[in-house]
Each structure stands twice: as C-alpha cells, then as structure tokens.
FIBA-262714 format. One line per field, with one value per residue (C-alpha): residue number from 0; x, y, z. Coordinates in steps of 0.001 Angstrom, whole numbers. Layout:
N
k	NUM|...
east	X|...
north	Y|...
up	Z|...
//
This chain:
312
k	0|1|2|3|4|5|6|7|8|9|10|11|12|13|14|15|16|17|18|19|20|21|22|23|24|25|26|27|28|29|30|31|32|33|34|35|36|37|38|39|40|41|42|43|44|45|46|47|48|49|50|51|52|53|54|55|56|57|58|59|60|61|62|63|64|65|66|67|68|69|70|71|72|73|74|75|76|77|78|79|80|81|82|83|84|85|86|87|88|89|90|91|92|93|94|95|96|97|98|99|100|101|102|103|104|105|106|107|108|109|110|111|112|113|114|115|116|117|118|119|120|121|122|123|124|125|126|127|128|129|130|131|132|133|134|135|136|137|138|139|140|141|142|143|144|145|146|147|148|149|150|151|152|153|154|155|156|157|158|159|160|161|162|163|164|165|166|167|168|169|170|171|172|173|174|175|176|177|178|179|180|181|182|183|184|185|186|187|188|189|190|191|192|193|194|195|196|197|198|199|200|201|202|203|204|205|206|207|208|209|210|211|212|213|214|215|216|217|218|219|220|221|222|223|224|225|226|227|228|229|230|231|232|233|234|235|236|237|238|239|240|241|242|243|244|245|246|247|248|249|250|251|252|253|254|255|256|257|258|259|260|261|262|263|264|265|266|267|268|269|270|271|272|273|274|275|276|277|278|279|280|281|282|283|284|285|286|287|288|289|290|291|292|293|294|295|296|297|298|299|300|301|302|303|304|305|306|307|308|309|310|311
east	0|1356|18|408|-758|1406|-1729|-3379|-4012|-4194|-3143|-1737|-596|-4239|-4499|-1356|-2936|-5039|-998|121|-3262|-3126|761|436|-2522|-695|2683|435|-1405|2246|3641|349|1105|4848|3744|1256|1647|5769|7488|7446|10944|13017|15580|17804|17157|16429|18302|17204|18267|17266|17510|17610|16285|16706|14573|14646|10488|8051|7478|4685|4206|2414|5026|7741|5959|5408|9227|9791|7506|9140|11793|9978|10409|7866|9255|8292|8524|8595|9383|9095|11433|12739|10943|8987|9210|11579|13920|12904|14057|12904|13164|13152|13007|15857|18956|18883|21232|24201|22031|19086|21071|22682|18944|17844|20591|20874|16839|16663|19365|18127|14354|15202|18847|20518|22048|20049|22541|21559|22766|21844|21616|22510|21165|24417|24683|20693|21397|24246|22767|19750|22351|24012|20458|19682|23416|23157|19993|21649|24665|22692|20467|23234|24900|21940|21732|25028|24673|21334|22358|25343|23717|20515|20211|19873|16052|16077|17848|15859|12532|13954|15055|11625|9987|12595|11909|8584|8604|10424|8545|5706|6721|7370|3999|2654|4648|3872|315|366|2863|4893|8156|11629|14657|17362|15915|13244|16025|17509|13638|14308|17746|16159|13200|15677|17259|13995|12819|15902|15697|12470|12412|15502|14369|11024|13453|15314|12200|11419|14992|14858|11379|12993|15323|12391|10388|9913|8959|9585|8707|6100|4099|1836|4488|6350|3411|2583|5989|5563|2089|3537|6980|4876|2190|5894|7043|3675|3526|7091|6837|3512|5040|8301|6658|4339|7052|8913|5300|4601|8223|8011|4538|5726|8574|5486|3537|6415|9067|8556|8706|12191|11715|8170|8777|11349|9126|6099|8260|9074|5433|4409|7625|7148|3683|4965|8099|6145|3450|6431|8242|5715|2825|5214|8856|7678|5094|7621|9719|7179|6489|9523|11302|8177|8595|12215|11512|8955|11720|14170|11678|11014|14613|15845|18289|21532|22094|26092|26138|24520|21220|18365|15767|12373
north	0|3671|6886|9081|13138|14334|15372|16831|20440|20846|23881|23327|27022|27896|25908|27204|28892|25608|23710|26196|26220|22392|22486|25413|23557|20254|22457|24011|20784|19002|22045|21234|17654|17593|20594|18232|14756|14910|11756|8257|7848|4427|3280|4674|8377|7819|6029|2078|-1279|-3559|-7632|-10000|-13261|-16184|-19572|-22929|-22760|-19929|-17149|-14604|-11665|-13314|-15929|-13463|-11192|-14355|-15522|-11817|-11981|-14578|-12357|-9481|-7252|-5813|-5097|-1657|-3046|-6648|-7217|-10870|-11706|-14569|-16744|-18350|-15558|-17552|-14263|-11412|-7812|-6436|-3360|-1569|1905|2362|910|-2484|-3365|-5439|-8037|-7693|-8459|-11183|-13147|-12756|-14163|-17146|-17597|-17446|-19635|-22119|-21739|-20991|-22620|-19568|-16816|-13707|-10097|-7429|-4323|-238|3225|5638|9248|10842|8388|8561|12699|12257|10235|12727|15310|13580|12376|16210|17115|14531|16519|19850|18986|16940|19923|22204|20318|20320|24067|24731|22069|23206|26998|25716|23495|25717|29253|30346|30152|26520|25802|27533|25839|22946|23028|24005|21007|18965|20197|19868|15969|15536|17389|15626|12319|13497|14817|11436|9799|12261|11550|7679|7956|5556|4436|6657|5064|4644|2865|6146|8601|6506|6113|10322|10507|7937|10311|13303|11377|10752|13772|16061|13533|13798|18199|18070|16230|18960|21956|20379|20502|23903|24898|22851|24854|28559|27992|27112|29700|32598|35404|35003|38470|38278|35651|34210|33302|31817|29628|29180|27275|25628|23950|22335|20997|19537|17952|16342|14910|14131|10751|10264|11135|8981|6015|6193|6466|3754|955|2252|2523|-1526|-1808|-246|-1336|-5364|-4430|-3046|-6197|-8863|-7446|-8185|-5631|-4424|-2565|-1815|1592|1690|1308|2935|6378|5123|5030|8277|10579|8980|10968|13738|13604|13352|15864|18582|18528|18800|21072|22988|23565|24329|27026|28625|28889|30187|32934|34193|33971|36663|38425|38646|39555|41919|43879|43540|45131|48535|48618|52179|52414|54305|56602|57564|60561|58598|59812|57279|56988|57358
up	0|-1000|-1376|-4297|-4401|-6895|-8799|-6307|-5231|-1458|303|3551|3852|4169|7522|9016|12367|12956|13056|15877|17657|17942|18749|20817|23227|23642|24404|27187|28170|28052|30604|33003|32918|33457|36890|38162|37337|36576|34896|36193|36280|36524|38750|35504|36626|40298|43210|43079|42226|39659|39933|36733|37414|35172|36015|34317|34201|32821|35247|35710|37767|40746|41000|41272|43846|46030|45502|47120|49732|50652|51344|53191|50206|47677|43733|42411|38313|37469|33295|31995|28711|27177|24695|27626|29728|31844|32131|35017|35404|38730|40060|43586|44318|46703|47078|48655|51114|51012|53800|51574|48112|49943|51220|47397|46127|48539|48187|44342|43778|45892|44085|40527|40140|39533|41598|40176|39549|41098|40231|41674|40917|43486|43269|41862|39584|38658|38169|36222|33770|33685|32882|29894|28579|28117|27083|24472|23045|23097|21285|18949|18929|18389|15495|13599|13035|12401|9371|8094|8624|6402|3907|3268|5620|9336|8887|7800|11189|13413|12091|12161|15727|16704|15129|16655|20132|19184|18577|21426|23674|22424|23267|26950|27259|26340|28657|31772|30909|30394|33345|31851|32845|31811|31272|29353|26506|26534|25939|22775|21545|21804|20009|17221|16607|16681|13963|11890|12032|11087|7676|7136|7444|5303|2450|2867|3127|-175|-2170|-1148|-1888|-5470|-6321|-5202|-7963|-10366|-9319|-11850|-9093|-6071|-3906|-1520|507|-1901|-3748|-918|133|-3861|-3077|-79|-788|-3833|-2126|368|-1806|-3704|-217|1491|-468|247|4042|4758|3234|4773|8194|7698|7036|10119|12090|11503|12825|15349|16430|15896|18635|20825|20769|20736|21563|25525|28257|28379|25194|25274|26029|23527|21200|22181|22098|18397|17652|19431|17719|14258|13998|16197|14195|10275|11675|12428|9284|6899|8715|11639|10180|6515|8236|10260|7547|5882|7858|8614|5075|3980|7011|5380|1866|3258|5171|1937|-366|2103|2995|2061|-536|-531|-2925|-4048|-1660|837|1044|1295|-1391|-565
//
C-alpha cells in the first residue's frame, strides 16, 4: 500500500494557524502535565536497584511477587522476557542493602537454580545520567543548526530546531500523561526520533529549496506559500510512506518485543507521527512565515544613494 498526491491540489498554507493552535494547546497541556503529574521515572534516573532473574520454568508476575515476599520485600517493576518468559528484570526503588542483596541471592538460587545479579543506581549516579540524557539533546540539537544553517540558511535551522523540540517534547507529554516508565531505553527512543525527524524536514526543506530555484517570481508571501504547498504535496507521499514501514516496525517491537523494550518502542510510535506531523505542517510554516517576514523587510529597505542619502 502507497500513497500518491502528486496530482493533487491541497493547500496546507491555508491551515497554518489551525498547526500552531493544535501544537500550541498540547505544548500548554504538556507544561500542566509535566507541573502536576511529573514523569514516572526508573531506577535509571532515580536512586534504586534492579535484579535480573533467570529460572529454568516460565514465570509470571504473581510468581515473582510471592518468591519476594518470601523475602519481606515488595518489587516496584517486574518485566518478563525470554521466549517463555523464563527471564525477570525487577526493580526496587531504593537501594537495597548489602544483607538484603545477599537473602535474594541465597533464596533465588536455591528456588530458581541460579544466583540472580543485582545491580543499583545511586542518586548521583541517577542525576548524572539525567544530565548527559539532556546534554546529548543539546549537542545533537546544536549540530543540527550549524549544518542546516550551512547546507541551506539560518532560517532553515531555526525551524527545524523548533519542530525537533517539538517531537520531542511531544513524546514526553505522552509519557507524563500515560505515566509511563523513563529510562534509558526512553532517551535513545528520543535521540532515534531526533534522527527521523531532522531527515524527514531536510528532504522537505530540499524541495522547497529545489522549487525557489524554479520559481519565476519570487517576492512576496503568496508566492512563498505558492511554493511551499507544492513541495509539500511532492514529499507528502514520500513522508507517509516512509513512516508507515517504520510505524509496523516499530509497532511489531510493541507487541512482541517483551517488556524491556516496550517503552522503547512505544516512544518510536508516538515521535514517528509527532516527528512526520512537524516537518511537513510545523517547520515548513515557520519557515514560511519568517522567510516573507524577510523579503517583506528587503523590499522597504531604504536604498543608498552615491552621496549617501536614502531613497524614498
């Protein structure tokens, strides 16, 4: 299945204020969320420890809470894998002690055959990775302007940051509202859609580039958005195919892929719309907007005459 709209007049420019009303509520709705509700974070982000069972029969959730109770302890996050879900990842909030890591360890190996790991986070550890998640964003961030401001103009970067913060904003929201776990597989699902979506505003901000050259007059806004409606009408076929393959992808690692990586790809899902959305119906307007703003300022800018009076 593929989508074709080469031959097809639609004009997206028209609809422009209806994109930054709709991105403009969720940004507001996403800011409520993240005051009130905040982000389920993991033992990744926060101080905790994390044990990895393995047993030689399947496992389920109950059976692993009783093996703990067993223990006097409660888990916080239980995640099955392994083809018969004979693997466990648990999690505690809180570092265990070295007594309590010791009684698991004894009691697991003695139930399931195997002496389970057990590894922890401790808050400066849990910060620092925090820290580096978001540093890893801003130099991403960072690098991507300086090679769109090279490879097209300064405007070109700064709409495409935008949508990128956009997408990734986006998925946090979702997250915050679903209160689903973060972790570390969360902030790659971020740096992937980061990825995705710089690709997918380039090959946009190409088009528009190609048809600039084409274009016969190019002075005002109409002609600017005479521009952009027909560069995006060339990559919307492109775009919604492209994120379709990746969606079923994405969406078989959601339903098989087990737990450890469910939120993996549930981010992919979430930032491949946020992510195709952006580049075609946020960047493209911005750009929009401010390359008339540009040309509007260029055609009333006074001109010097040779004694260096300005015309009027």
């Amino acid at each position: 299945m593929s989508f074709n709209f080469q031959n097809r007049e639609i004009d997206f420019v028209q609809h422009r204020k209806k994109f930054f009303i709709f991105s403009g509520a969720f940004t507001l709705l996403g800011i409520i969320l993240l005051l009130t509700l905040g982000l389920n974070l993991g033992i990744d982000f926060e101080s905790g420890s994390r044990v990895d069972l393995l047993a030689q029969e399947t496992l389920t959730t109950e059976a692993v809470e009783e093996e703990f109770s067993k223990v006097g302890l409660s888990p916080d996050d239980i995640q099955l894998a392994g083809d018969r879900n004979e693997m466990a990842s648990v999690g505690f909030i809180g570092v265990l002690t070295p007594g309590e890591i010791t009684e698991i360890q004894a009691h697991f190996a003695t139930e399931y055959g195997n002496e389970p790991s057990v590894s922890t986070v401790d808050p400066i550890i849990g910060h620092e990775l925090a820290r580096n998640a978001l540093l890893a964003v801003l130099i991403a961030s960072i690098g991507i302007i300086i090679y769109v401001t090279i490879r097209f103009e300064l405007l070109y970067g700064i709409a495409a940051i935008v949508a990128l913060l956009h997408d990734a904003f986006f998925i946090i929201a979702v997250f915050s509202l679903l209160q689903i776990e973060v972790n570390v597989p969360f902030i790659a699902a971020v740096l992937t859609i980061v990825g995705y979506s710089i690709n997918d505003t380039i090959v946009t901000f190409d088009r528009i580039r190609e048809n600039m050259k084409l274009a016969k007059r190019v002075k005002d806004f109409d002609d600017l958005a005479k521009i952009v409606n027909t560069s995006l009408v060339q990559t919307l076929a492109r775009s919604i195919n492209t994120v379709l393959t990746v969606v079923f992808a994405a969406a078989a690692i959601f339903i098989f892929g087990g737990e450890a990586i469910r939120s993996f790809a549930f981010a992919l899902l979430v930032g491949l719309v946020a992510g195709t959305y952006s580049s075609m119906f946020l960047a493209s307007q911005l750009w929009l907007i401010w390359k008339a703003k540009q040309l509007q300022k260029k055609k009333y800018k006074p001109q010097q005459q040779p004694d260096g009076e300005p015309t009027v």
